[in-house]
N, C-alpha and C positions, 0 to 999 in steps of 0.2 A: 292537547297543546302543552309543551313543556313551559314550566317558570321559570326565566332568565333573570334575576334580580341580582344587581351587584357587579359578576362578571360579564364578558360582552360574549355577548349569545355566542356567537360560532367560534370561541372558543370550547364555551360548554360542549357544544353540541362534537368538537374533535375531541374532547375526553370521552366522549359515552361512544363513539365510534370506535375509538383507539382502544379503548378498555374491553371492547367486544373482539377487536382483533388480538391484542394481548390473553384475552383470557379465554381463546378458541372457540368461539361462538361465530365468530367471523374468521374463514380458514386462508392458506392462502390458495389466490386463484381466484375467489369468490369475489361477485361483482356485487358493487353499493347499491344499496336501492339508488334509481335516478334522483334526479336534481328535483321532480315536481313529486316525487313520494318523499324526498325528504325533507322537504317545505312542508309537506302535509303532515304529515310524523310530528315536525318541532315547530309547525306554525310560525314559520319565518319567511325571510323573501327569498329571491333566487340567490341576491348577492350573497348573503350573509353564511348560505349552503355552501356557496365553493370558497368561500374565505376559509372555510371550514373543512374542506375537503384540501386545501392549497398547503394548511399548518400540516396535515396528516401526508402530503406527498413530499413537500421540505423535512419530514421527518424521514422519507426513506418506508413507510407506511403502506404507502397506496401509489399506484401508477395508473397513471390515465391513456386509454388506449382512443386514437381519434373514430368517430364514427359508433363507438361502443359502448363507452363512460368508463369509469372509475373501479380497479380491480386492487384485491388487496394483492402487494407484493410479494410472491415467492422468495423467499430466505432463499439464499445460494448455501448449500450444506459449508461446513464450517472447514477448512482447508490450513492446517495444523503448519506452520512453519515452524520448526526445531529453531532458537538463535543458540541459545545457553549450548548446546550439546553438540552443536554443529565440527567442533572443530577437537572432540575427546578423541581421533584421531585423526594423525596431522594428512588433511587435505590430497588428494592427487588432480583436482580439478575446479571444476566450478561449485560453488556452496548453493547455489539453487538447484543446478542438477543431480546433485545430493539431496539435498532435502525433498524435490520433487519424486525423484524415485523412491525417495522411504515412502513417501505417500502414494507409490503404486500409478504415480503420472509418467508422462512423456514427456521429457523436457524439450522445447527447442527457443532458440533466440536470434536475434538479428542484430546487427549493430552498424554502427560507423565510426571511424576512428579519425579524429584529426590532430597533429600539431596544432598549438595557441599558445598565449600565455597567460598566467596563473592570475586570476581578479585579485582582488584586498582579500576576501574571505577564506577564498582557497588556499592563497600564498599563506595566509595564518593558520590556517589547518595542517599545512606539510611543512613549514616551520621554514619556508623560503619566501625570496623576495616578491612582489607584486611587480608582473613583467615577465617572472622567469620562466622560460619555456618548460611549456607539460604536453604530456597525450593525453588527449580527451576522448573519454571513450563513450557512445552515445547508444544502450539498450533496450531495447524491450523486450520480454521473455513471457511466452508461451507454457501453460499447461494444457496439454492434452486438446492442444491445439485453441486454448481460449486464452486472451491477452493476462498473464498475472502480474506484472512485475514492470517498471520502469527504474534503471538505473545510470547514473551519469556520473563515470571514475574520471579522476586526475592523477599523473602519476608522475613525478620529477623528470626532467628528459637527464638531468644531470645524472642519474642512477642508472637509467636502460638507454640512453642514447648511446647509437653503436652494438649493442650488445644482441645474441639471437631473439629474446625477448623485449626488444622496443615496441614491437607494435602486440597489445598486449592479447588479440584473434590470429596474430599472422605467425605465431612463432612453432617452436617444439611442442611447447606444453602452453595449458592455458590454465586460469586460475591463478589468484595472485600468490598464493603461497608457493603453490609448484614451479611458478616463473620464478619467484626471488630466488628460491632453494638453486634453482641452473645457474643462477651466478654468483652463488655464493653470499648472498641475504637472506637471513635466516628473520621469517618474523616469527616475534615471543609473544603477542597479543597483538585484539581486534577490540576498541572501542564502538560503542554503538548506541546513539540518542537517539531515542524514539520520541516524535510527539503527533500529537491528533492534530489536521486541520482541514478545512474545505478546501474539494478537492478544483485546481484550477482548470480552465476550459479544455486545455490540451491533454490534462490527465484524463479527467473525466469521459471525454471522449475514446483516447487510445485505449483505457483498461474499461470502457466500459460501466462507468460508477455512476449508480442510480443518484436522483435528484435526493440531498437529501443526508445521503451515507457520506462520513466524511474519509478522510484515509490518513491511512499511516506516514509518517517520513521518516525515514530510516538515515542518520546522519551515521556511516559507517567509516571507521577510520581504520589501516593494519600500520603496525611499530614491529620496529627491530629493537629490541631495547626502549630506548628513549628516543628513538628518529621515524616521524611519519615516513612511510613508505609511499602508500596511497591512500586517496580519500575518494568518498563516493557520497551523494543521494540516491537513496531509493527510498520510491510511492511504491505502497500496495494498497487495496483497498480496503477497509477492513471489515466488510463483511462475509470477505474471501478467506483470511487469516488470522489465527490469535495468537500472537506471540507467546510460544512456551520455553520458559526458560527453567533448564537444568543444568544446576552448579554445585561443583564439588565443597562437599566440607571439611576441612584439614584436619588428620585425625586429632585426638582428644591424646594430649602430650599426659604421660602418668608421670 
């Protein structure tokens, strides 16, 4: 019977679990002793065992399969998105089906496009008014046939309305560089805020994202100069991706 003094027990008892799955003694795939061998093990009750099994599955840990009990999680192998290096030369298309190809995947995507117009946030993003008409372009993208990628662009109609590139799937070329470059908008940088957060019910689901693992938000902006072009969100998940960034250093002036 283990000594719980101080902390509350099935906390304890998800470190000495967790510390077995961290330090390879518990692999993944491997199934937890049941709920009544791990009562017996730490001499607690049933509740206190899955309170404790519950911390390790909101960690992204352990997943519980119904009928079977509690297995440790499978790590999805680590899926390398280039951002930094993406664009050391200048684009002929989509920047995920670039990236996904260096990584030896298939890329494929779906989308839908509408006219709306631009909320408070976006209008401050593309340096227009709240109201002003945009194309909203609505993604999700496939690796090798598994969901990788949700992205949701806005693009001024004021720049591409009328032009062969208004709809930003339906045109000559696709890709925001190779579209601007057709009419004569050259963009000079891609801003990009990354932050971590839990992932909402309709990400989670579309991509896939274990209880637990939080995901990436990718707040991606393209500028011509000093003037947004277009803005976008993109979720990845991030036990799928680790953001690797390679940037130039300006040579060393003698």
């Amino acid at each position: 019977m283990a000594d719980f003094r101080g902390r509350p027990a099935y906390l304890q008892i998800a470190d000495d679990i967790r510390s077995q799955i961290l330090d390879g003694t518990l692999q993944a795939e491997d199934r937890l002793p049941s709920e009544t061998d791990l009562m017996a093990d730490y001499g607690v009750s049933r509740i206190v065992v899955r309170n404790a099994v519950e911390v390790l599955r909101s960690e992204g840990l352990v997943v519980k399969q119904q009928g079977r009990g509690s297995f440790v999680r499978a790590q999805r192998p680590q899926r390398t998105r280039v951002v930094g290096d993406l664009y050391s030369e200048r684009p002929e298309g989509s920047p995920f089906a670039a990236s996904a190809r260096a990584s030896g995947q298939v890329p494929e995507w779906e989308y839908q496009t509408r006219r709306t117009t631009a909320s408070k946030t976006i209008a401050d993003r593309l340096g227009i008014a709240a109201g002003d008409p945009v194309m909203r372009t609505s993604y999700r993208f496939f690796a090798d046939g598994e969901p990788a990628m949700l992205s949701t662009s806005f693009e001024p109609l004021a720049i591409t309305e009328g032009t062969p590139v208004e709809q930003p799937e339906g045109g000559p070329v696709t890709g925001v560089v190779p579209r601007m470059d057709a009419i004569g908008i050259h963009i000079t940088h891609v801003v990009e805020d990354v932050t971590g957060r839990s992932a909402r019910p309709y990400e989670a689901e579309t991509l896939k994202v274990p209880v637990g693992v939080p995901i990436l938000a990718i707040e991606r902006t393209y500028y011509a100069k000093s003037r947004p072009i277009e803005t976008a969100d993109i979720v990845v998940s991030s036990d799928r991706y680790v953001l690797s960034y390679r940037l130039p250093v300006p040579p060393r002036q003698e």
